[in-house]
C-alpha positions as CSV (number, residue, x, y, z in Angstrom):
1,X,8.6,24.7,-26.8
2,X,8.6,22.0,-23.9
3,X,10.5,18.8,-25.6
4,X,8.6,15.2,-26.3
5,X,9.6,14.1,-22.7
6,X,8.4,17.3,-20.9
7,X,5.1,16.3,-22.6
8,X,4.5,12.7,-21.8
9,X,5.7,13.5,-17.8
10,X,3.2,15.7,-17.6
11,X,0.7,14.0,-19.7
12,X,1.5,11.2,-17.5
13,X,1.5,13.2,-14.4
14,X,-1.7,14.3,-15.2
15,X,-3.9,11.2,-16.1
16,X,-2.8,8.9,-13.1
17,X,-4.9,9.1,-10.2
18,X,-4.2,11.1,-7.6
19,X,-4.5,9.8,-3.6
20,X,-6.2,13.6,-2.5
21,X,-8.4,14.6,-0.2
22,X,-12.1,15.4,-1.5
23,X,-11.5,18.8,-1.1
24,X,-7.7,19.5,-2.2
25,X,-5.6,21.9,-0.6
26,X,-5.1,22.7,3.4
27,X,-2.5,23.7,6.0
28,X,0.3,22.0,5.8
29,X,3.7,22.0,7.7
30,X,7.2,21.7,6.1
31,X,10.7,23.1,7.0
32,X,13.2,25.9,5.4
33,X,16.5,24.5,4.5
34,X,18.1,26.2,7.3
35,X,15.3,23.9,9.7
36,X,12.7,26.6,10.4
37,X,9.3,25.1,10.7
38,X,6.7,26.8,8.7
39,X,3.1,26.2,7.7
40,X,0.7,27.7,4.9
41,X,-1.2,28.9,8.0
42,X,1.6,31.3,9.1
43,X,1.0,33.0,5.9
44,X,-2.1,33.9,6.4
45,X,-2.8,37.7,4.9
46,X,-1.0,36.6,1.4
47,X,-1.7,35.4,-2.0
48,X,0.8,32.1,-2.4
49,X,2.1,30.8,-5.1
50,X,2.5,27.1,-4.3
51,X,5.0,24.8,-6.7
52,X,6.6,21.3,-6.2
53,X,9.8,21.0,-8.2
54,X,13.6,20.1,-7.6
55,X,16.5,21.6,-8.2
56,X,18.1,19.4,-11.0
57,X,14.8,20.0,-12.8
58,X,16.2,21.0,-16.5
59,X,13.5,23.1,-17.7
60,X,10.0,23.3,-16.2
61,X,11.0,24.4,-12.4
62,X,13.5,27.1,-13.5
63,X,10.6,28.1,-16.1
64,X,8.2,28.7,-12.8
65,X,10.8,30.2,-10.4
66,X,11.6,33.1,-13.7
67,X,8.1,33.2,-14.2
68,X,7.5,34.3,-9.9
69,X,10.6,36.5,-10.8
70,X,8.2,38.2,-13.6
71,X,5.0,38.1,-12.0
72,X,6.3,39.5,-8.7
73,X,8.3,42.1,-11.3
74,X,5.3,43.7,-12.3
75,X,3.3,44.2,-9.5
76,X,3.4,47.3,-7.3
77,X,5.8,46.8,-4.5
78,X,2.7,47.6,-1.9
79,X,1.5,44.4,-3.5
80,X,4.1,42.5,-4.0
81,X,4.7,42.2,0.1
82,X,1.3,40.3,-0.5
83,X,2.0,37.6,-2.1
84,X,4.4,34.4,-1.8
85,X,5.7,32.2,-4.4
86,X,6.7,28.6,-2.3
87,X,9.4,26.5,-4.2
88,X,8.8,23.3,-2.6
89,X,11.6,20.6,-3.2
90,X,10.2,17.2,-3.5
91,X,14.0,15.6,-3.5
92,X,15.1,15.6,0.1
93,X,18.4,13.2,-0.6
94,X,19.8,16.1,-3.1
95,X,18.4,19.2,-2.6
96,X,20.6,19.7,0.9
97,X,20.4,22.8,2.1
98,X,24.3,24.0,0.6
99,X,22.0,23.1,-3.3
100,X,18.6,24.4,-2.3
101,X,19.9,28.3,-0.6
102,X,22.1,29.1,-4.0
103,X,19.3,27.4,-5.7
104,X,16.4,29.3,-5.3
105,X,18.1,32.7,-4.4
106,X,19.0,32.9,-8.2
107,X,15.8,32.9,-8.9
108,X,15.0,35.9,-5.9
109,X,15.1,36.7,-2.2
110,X,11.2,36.5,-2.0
111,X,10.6,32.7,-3.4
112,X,10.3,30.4,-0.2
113,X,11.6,27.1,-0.5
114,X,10.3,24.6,1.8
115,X,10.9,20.6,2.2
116,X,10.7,17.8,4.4
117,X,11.4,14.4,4.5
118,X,9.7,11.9,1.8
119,X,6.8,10.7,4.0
120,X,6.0,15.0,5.1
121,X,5.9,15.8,1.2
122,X,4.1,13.0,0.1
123,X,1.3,13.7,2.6
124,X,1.4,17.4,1.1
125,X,1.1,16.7,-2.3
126,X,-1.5,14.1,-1.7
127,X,-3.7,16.7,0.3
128,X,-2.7,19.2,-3.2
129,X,-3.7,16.4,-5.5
130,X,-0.5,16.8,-7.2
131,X,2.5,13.6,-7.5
132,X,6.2,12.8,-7.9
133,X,7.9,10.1,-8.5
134,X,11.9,9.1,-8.5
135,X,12.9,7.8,-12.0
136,X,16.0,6.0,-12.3
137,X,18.6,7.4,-15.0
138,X,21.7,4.8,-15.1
139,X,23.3,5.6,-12.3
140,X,21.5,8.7,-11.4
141,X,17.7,9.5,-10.9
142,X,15.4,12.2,-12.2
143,X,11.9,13.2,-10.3
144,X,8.6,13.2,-12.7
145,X,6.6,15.8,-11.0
146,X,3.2,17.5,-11.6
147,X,3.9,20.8,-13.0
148,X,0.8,23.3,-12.2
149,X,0.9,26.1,-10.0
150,X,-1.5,26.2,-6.8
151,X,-3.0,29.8,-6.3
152,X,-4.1,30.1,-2.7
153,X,-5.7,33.0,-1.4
154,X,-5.3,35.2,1.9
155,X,-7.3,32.9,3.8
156,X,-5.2,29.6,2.9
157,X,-7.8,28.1,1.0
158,X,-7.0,26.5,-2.9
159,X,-8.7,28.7,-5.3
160,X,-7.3,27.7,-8.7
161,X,-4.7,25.0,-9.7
162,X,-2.8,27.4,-12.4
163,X,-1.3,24.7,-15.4
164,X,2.6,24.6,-16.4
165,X,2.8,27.4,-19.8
166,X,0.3,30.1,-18.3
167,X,1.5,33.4,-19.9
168,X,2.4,35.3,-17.0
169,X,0.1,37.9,-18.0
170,X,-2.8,35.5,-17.2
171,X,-1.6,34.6,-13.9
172,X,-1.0,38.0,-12.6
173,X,-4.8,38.5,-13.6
174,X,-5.5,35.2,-11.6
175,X,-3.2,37.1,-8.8
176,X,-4.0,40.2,-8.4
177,X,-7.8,39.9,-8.7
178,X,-6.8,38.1,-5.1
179,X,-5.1,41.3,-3.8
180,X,-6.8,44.0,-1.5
C-alpha cells in the first residue's frame, strides 16, 4: 500500500498544470549513460513503455522497473523483441552513468535508460505532459515525479497514459493488443 507521502506527490503531481503540447507525446531525443544518442523515432516497429523516475526513488520506480520485469515475463519471447520499457532518469547530477548501468540492469538487460541534461528532460516531459521537480531533504534532495506509464505504439504515437498501481495483468492487455 503506497505510504501518505507517495499519495500527496502524486496527488500533487497530478493536479498542477502541466506546460504540454496540445497533442502530448512525440519524438524526442535523449542519451544512454554510456553517451549514445537515441530517439523514440529509432524505435519505430515496437511497443514502448515510457517512465520518468530516478534512481534513489524508494518505492514507486523500482515498483515500475519489477513490473516491465513481469510484463515482459509473460509475453512470448517473439513478442517480447517488440516491445521496450524506457527508464528515463530525470536526475542528471546523481544518476552518473557508474549509479544508472547497475541501476537499471537489476531490474533487466531489456529496460533502456535514457537521460540528458535538465533543460533536454524538461522539454520531454513537457511534450509527455508529465513533471518533476527537486525537493530539498536537509542536506539532500528528493525528485517529486509523475508516476504514470506512457504506452506508445509501433508508429511512436502516445496511445494511453497507463496510471502508477495498474495490475500488470491490465497492462499487458493494454500491451499486447498493440502487438502484431
Amino acid at each position: 500500500m503506497p505510504s501518505l507521502r507517495i499519495l500527496l506527490i502524486w496527488l500533487t503531481m497530478s493536479l498542477a498544470a502541466p506546460t504540454m503540447a496540445a497533442t502530448p507525446g512525440g519524438d524526442f531525443t535523449l542519451h544512454t549513460p554510456q553517451g549514445k544518442v537515441v530517439s523514440l523515432a529509432s524505435m519505430k516497429g515496437r511497443v514502448v513503455l515510457l517512465y520518468f523516475g530516478f534512481t534513489y526513488c524508494p518505492e514507486m520506480c523500482p515498483t515500475e522497473l519489477l513490473q516491465f520485469q513481469r510484463l515482459l515475463s509473460l509475453l512470448p519471447a517473439d513478442k517480447r523483441a517488440l516491445v521496450q520499457p524506457i527508464f528515463v532518469s530525470v536526475d542528471p547530477k546523481r544518476d552518473t552513468p557508474d549509479v544508472l548501468v547497475p541501476y537499471i540492469s537489476h531490474f533487466g538487460k531489456e529496460i533502456l535508460a535514457l537521460t540528458g541534461s535538465e533543460q533536454e528532460l524538461r522539454k520531454v516531459v513537457d511534450q509527455y505532459g508529465a513533471q518533476f521537480r527537486y525537493v530539498a531533504t536537509g542536506s539532500s534532495y528528493t525528485v517529486d515525479h509523475t508516476v504514470n506509464t506512457y504506452l506508445i505504439d509501433s508508429t511512436g504515437k502516445l496511445v494511453q497514459i497507463i496510471p502508477y498501481g495498474t495490475p500488470t495483468n491490465e497492462m499487458l492487455k493494454l500491451v499486447s493488443r498493440l502487438l502484431p
